[in-house]
NUDO-660981 format. One record per residue (C-alpha): residue in three letters; x, y, z. Coordinates in steps of 0.25 Angstrom, whole numbers, plus 5000, padded with zeros to 4 digits. Example, Ala and Ser with C-alpha at 12.3 -4.5 7.8 and 13.67 -1.06 7.14 Angstrom:
2
ALA504949825031 SER505549965029 
REM end
This chain:
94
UNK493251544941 UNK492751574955 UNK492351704952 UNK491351674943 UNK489751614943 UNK489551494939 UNK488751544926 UNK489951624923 UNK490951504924 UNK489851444915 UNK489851554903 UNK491351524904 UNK491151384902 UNK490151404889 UNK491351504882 UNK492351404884 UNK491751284877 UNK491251384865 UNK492151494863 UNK491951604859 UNK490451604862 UNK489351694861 UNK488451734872 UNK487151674866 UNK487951544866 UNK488351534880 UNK487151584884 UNK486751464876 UNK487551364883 UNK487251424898 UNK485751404897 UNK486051254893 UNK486951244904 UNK486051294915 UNK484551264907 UNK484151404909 UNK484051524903 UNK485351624904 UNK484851774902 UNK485751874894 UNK485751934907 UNK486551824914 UNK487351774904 UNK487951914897 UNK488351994910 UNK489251864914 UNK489951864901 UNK490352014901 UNK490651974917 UNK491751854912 UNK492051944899 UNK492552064910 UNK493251984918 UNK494051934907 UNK493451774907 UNK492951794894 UNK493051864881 UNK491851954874 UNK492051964861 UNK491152004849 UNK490751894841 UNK489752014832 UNK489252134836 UNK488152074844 UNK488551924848 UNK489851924858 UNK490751804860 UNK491351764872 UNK492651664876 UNK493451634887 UNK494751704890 UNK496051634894 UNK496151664906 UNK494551584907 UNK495151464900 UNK496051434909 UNK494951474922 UNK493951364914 UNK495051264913 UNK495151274930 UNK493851244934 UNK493551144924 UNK494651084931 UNK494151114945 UNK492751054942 UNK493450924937 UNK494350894950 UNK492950924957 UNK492150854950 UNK492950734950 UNK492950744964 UNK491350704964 UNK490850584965 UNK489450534960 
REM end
């Protein structure tokens, strides 16, 4: 996960709570997230980035709507740094 921004660890977090997923619908779930716009220039070239490095799968849900999920080896990667937040997290104190 290190190599990646945090908006991108954050498109990964959206496919994995509702895959498959269309764009509209993470784009959707980022704006609500961050309370701002997201632009199809911001989102769309990050998921064909995660899609080429083989995080993600693209996949055609009709002939103008893609879907997007998570591949196996991003599973597992997700799993990790959930884990690492909570041994970090439960080392803050209020």
């Amino acid at each position: 996960m290190p190599d990646l921004t945090g908006f991108q660890r954050d498109v990964l977090f959206v496919i994995a709570a509702t895959e498959p997923v269309k764009g509209t619908k993470i784009k959707a779930e980022v704006e609500d997230y961050y309370g701002v716009e997201v632009n199809h220039g911001r989102l769309y070239p990050n998921l064909d980035e995660l899609a080429d490095s083989g995080l993600i799968e693209k996949g055609e849900r009709d002939k103008r709507t893609n879907e997007y999920s998570l591949t196996g080896r991003r599973e597992a990667l997700l799993a990790q740094r959930q884990e690492w937040e909570a041994e970090r997290f439960g080392e803050v104190t209020a």
